[in-house]
Gaussian input, Z-matrix of N, CA and C with variables (Angstrom, degrees):
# hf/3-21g

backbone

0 1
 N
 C     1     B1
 C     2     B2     1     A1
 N     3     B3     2     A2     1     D1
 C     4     B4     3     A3     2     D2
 C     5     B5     4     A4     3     D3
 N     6     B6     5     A5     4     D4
 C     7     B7     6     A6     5     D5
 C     8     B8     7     A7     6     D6
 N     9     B9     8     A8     7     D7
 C    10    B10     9     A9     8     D8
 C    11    B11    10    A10     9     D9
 N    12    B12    11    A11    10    D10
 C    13    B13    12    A12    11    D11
 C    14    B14    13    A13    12    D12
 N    15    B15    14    A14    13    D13
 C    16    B16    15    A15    14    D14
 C    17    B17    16    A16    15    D15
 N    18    B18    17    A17    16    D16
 C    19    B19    18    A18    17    D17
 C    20    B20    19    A19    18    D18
 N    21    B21    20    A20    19    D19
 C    22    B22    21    A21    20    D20
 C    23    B23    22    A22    21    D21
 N    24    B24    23    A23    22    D22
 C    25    B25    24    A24    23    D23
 C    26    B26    25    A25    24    D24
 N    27    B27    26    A26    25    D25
 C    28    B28    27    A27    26    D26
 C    29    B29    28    A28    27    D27
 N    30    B30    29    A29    28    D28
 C    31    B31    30    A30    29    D29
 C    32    B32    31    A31    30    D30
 N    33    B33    32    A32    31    D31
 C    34    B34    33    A33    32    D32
 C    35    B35    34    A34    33    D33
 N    36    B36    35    A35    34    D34
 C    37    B37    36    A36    35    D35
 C    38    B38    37    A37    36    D36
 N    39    B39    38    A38    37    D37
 C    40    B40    39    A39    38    D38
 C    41    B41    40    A40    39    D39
 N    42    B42    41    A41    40    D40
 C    43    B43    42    A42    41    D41
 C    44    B44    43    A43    42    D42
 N    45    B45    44    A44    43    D43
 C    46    B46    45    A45    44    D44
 C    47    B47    46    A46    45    D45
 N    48    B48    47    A47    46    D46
 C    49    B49    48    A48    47    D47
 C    50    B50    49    A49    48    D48
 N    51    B51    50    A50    49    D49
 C    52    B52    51    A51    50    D50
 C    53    B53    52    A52    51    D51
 N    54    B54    53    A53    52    D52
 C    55    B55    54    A54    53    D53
 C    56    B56    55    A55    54    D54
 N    57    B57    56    A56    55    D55
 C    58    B58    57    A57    56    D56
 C    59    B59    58    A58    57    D57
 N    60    B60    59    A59    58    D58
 C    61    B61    60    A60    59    D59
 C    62    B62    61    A61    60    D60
 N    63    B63    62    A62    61    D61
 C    64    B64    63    A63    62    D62
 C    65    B65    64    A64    63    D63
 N    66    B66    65    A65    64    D64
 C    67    B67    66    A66    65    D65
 C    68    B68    67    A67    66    D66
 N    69    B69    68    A68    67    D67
 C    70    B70    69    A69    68    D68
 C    71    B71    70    A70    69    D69
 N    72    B72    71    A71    70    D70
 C    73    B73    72    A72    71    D71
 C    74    B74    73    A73    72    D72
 N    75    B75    74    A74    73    D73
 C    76    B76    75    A75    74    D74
 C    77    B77    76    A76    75    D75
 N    78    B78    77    A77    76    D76
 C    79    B79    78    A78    77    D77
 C    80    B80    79    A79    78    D78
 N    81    B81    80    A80    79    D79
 C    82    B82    81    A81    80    D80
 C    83    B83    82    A82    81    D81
 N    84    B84    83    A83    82    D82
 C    85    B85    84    A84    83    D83
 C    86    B86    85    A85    84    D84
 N    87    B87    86    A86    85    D85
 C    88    B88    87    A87    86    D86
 C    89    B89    88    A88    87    D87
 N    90    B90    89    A89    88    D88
 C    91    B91    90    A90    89    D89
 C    92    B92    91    A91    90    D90
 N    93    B93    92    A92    91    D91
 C    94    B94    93    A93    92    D92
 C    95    B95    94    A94    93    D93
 N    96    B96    95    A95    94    D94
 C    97    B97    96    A96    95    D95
 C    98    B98    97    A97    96    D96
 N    99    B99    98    A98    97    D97
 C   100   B100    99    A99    98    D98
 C   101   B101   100   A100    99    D99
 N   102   B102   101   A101   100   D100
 C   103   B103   102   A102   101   D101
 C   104   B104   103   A103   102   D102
 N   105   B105   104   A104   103   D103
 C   106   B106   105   A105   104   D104
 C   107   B107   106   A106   105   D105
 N   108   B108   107   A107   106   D106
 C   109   B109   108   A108   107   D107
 C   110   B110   109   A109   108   D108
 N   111   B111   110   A110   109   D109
 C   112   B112   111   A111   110   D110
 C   113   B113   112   A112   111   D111
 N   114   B114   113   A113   112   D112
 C   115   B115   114   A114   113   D113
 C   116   B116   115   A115   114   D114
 N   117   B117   116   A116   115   D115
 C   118   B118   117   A117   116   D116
 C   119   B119   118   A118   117   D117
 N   120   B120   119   A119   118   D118
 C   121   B121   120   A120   119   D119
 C   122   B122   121   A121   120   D120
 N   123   B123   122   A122   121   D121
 C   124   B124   123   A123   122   D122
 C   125   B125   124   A124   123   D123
 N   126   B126   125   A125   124   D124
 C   127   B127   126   A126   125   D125
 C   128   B128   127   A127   126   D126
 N   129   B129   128   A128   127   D127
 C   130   B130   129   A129   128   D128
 C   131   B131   130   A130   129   D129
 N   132   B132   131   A131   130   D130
 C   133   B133   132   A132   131   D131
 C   134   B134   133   A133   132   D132
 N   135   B135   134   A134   133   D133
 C   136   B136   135   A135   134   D134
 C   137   B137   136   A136   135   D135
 N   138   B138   137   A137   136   D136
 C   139   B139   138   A138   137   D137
 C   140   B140   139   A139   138   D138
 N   141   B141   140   A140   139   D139
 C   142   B142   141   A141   140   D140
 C   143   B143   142   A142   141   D141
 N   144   B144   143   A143   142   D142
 C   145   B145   144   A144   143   D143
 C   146   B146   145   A145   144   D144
 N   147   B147   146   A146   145   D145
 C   148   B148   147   A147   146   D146
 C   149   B149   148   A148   147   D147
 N   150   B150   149   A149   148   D148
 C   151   B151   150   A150   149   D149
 C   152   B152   151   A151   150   D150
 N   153   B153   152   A152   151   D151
 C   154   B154   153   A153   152   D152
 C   155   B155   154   A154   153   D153
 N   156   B156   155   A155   154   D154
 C   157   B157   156   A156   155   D155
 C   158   B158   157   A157   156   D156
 N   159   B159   158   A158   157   D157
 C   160   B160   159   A159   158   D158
 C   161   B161   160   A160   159   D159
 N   162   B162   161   A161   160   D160
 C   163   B163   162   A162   161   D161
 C   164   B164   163   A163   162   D162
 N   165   B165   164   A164   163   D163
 C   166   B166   165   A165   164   D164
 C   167   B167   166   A166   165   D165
 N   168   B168   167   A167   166   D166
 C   169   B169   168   A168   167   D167
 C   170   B170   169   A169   168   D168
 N   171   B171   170   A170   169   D169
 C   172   B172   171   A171   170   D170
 C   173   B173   172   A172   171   D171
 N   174   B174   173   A173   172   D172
 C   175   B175   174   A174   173   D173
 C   176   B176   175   A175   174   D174
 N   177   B177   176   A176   175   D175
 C   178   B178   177   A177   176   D176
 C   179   B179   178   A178   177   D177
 N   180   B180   179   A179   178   D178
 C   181   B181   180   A180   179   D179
 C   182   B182   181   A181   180   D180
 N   183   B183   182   A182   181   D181
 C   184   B184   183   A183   182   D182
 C   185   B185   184   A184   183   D183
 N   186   B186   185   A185   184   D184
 C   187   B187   186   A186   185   D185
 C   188   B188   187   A187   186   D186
 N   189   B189   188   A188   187   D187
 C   190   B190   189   A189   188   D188
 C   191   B191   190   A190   189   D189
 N   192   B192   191   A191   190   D190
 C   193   B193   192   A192   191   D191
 C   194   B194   193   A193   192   D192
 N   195   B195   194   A194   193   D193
 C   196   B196   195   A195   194   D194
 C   197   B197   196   A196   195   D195
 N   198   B198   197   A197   196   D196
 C   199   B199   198   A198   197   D197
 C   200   B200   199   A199   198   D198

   B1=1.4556
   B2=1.5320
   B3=1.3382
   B4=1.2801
   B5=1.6520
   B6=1.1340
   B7=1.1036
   B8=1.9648
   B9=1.6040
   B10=1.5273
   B11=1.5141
   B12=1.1640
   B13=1.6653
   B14=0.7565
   B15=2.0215
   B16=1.8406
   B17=1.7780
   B18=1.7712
   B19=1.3902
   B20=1.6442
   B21=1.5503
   B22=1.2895
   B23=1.4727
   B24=1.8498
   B25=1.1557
   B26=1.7770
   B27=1.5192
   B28=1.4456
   B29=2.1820
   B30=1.6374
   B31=1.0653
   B32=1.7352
   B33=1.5439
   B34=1.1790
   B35=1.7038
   B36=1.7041
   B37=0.7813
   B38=1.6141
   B39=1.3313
   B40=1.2984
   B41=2.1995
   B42=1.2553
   B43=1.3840
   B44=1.4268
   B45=1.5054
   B46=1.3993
   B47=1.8073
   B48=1.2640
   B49=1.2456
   B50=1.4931
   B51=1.6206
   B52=1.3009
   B53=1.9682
   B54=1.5834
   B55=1.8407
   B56=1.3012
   B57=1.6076
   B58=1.4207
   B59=1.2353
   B60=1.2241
   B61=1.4209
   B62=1.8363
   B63=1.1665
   B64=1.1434
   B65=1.8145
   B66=1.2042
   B67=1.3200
   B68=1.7432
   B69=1.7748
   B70=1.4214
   B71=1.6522
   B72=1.1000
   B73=1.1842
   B74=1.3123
   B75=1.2198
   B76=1.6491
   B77=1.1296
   B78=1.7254
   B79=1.6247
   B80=1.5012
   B81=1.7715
   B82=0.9929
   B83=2.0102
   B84=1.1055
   B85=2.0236
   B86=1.6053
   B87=1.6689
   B88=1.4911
   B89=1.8277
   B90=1.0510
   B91=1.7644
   B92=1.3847
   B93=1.6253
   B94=1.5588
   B95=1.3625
   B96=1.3933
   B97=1.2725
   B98=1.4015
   B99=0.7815
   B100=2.1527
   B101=1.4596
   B102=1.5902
   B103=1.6983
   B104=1.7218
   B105=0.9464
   B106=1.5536
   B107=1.5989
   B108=1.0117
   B109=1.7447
   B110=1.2586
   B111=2.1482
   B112=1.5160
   B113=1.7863
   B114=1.1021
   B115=2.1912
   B116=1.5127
   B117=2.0271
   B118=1.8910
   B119=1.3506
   B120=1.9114
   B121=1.1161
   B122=1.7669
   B123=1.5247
   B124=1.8409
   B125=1.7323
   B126=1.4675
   B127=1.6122
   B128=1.3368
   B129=1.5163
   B130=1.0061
   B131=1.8587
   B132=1.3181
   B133=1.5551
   B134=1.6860
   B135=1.5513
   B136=1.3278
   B137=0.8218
   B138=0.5594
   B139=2.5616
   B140=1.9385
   B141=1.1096
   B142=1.1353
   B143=1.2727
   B144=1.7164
   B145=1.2167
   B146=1.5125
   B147=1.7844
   B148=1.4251
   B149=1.3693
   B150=1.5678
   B151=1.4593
   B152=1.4948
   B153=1.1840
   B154=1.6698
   B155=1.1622
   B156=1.1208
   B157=1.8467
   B158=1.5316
   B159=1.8344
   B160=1.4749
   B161=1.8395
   B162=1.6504
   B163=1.3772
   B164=1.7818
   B165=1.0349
   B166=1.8493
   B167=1.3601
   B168=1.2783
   B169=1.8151
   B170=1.5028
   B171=1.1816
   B172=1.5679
   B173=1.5750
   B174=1.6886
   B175=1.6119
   B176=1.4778
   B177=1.4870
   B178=1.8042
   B179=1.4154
   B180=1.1353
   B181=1.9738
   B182=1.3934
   B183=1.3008
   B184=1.4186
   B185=1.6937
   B186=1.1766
   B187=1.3553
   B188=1.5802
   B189=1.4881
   B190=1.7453
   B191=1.0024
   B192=1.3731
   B193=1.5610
   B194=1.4124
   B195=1.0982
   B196=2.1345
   B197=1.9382
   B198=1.2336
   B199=1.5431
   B200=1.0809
   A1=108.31
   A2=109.39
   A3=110.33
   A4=136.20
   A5=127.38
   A6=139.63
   A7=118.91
   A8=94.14
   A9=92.81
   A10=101.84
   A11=132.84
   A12=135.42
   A13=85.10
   A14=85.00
   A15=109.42
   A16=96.69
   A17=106.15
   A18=109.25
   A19=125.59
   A20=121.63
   A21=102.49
   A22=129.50
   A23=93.44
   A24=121.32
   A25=111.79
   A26=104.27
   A27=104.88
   A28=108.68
   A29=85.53
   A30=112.13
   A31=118.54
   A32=151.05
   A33=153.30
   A34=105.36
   A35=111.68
   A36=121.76
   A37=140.98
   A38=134.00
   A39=83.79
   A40=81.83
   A41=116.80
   A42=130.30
   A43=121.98
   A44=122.28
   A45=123.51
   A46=115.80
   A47=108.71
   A48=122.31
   A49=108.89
   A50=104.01
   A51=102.04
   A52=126.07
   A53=94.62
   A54=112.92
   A55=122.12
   A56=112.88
   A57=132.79
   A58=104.75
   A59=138.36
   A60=118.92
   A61=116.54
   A62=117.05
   A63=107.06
   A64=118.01
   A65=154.11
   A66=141.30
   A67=82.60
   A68=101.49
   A69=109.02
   A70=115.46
   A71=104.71
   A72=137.24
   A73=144.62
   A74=135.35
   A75=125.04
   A76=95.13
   A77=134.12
   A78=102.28
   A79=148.96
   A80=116.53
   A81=91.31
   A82=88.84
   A83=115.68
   A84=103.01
   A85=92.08
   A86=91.51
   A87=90.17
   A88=105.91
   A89=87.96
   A90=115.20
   A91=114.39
   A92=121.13
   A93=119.43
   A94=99.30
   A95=125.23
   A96=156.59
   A97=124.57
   A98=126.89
   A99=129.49
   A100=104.78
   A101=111.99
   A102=97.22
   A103=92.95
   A104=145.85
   A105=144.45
   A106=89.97
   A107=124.81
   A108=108.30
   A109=112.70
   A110=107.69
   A111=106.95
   A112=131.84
   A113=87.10
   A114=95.41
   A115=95.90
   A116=81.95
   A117=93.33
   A118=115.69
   A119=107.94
   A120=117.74
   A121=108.82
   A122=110.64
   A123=99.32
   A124=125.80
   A125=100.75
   A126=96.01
   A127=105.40
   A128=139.37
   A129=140.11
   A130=88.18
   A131=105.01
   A132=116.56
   A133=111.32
   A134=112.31
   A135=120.64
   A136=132.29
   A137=118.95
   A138=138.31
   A139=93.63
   A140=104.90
   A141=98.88
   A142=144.60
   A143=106.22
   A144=144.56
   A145=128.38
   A146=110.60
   A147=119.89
   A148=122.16
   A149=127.90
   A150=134.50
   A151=95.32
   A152=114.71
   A153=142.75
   A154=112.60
   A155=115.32
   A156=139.39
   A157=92.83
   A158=78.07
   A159=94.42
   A160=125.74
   A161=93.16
   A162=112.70
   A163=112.39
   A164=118.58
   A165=118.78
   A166=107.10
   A167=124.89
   A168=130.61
   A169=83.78
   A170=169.29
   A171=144.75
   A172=111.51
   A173=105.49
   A174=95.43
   A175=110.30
   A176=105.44
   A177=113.25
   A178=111.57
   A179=101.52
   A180=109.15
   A181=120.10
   A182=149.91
   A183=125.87
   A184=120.44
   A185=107.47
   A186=137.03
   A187=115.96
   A188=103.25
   A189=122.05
   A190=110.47
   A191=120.11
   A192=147.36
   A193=110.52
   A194=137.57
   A195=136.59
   A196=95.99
   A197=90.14
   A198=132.65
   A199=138.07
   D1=140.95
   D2=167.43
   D3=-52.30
   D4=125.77
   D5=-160.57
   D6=-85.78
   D7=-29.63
   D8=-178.65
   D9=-116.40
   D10=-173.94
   D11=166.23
   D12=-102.18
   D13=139.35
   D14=-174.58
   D15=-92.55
   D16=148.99
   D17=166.45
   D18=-27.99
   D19=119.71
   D20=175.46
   D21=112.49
   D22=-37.40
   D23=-173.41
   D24=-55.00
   D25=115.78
   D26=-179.93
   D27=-118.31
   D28=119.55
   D29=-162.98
   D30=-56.31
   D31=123.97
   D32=-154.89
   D33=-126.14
   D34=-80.64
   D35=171.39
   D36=-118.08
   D37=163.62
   D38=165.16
   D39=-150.98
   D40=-164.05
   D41=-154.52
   D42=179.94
   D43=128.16
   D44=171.33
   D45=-123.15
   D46=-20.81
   D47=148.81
   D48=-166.28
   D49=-160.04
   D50=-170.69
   D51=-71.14
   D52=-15.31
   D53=162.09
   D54=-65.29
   D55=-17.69
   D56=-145.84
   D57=-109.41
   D58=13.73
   D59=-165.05
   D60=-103.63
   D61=161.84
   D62=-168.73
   D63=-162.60
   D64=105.48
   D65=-137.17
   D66=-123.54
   D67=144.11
   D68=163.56
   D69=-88.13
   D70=159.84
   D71=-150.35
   D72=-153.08
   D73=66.24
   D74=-163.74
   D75=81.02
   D76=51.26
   D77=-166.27
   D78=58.58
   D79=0.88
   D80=-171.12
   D81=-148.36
   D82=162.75
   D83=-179.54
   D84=-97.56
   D85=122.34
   D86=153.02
   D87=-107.50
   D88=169.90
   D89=165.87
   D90=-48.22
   D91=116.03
   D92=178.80
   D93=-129.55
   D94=173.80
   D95=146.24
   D96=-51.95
   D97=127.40
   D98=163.12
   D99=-30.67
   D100=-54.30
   D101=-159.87
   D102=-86.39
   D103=9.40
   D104=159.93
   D105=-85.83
   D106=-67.88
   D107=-161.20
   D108=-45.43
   D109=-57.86
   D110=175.50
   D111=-42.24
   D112=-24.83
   D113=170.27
   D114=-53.07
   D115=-73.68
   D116=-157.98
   D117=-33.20
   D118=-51.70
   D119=-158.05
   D120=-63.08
   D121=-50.46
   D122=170.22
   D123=-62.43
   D124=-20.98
   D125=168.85
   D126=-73.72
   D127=-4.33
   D128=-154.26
   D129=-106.41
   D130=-55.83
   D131=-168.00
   D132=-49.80
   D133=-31.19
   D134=153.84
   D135=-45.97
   D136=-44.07
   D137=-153.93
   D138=-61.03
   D139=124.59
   D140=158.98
   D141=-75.50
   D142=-26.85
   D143=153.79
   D144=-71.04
   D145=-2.57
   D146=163.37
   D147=-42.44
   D148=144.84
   D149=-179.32
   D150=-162.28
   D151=148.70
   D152=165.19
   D153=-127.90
   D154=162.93
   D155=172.25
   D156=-179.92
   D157=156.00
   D158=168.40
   D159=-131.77
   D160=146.32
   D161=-158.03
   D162=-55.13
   D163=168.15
   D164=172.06
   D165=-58.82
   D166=-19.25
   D167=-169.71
   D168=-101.27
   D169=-3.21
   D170=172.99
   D171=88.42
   D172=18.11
   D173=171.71
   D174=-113.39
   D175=133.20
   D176=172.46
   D177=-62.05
   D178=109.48
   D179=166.49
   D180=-77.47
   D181=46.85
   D182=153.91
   D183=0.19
   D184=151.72
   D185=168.16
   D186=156.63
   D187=-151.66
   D188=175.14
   D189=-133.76
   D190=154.22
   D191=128.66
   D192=-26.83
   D193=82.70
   D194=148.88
   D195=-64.32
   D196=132.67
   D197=155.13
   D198=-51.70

């Protein structure tokens, strides 16, 4: 997995386990639930424009590539 954020990269979700989860928001991650991530995460699995990396703390960020 990628290690830095790719150019562009606009941030959705992100996760370090199942205690860990957290969706952006207004700019900022709040605190979510499993069955909120599992949505994000398959609307995410769609995206054609989907990308991940992961942060210096060990959490996977979901999002996209903007244009």
């Amino acid at each position: 997995m990628r290690k830095e954020k790719p150019e562009g990269f606009i941030p959705l979700f992100k996760e370090k386990s199942d205690k860990e989860q957290f969706r952006f928001e207004n700019d900022q991650w709040i605190k979510t639930n499993e069955t909120t991530i599992m949505s994000m995460w398959y609307a995410w699995g769609v995206r054609k424009d989907g990308s991940k990396y992961q942060d210096e703390d060990g959490f996977s960020i979901y999002g996209y590539i903007k244009e």
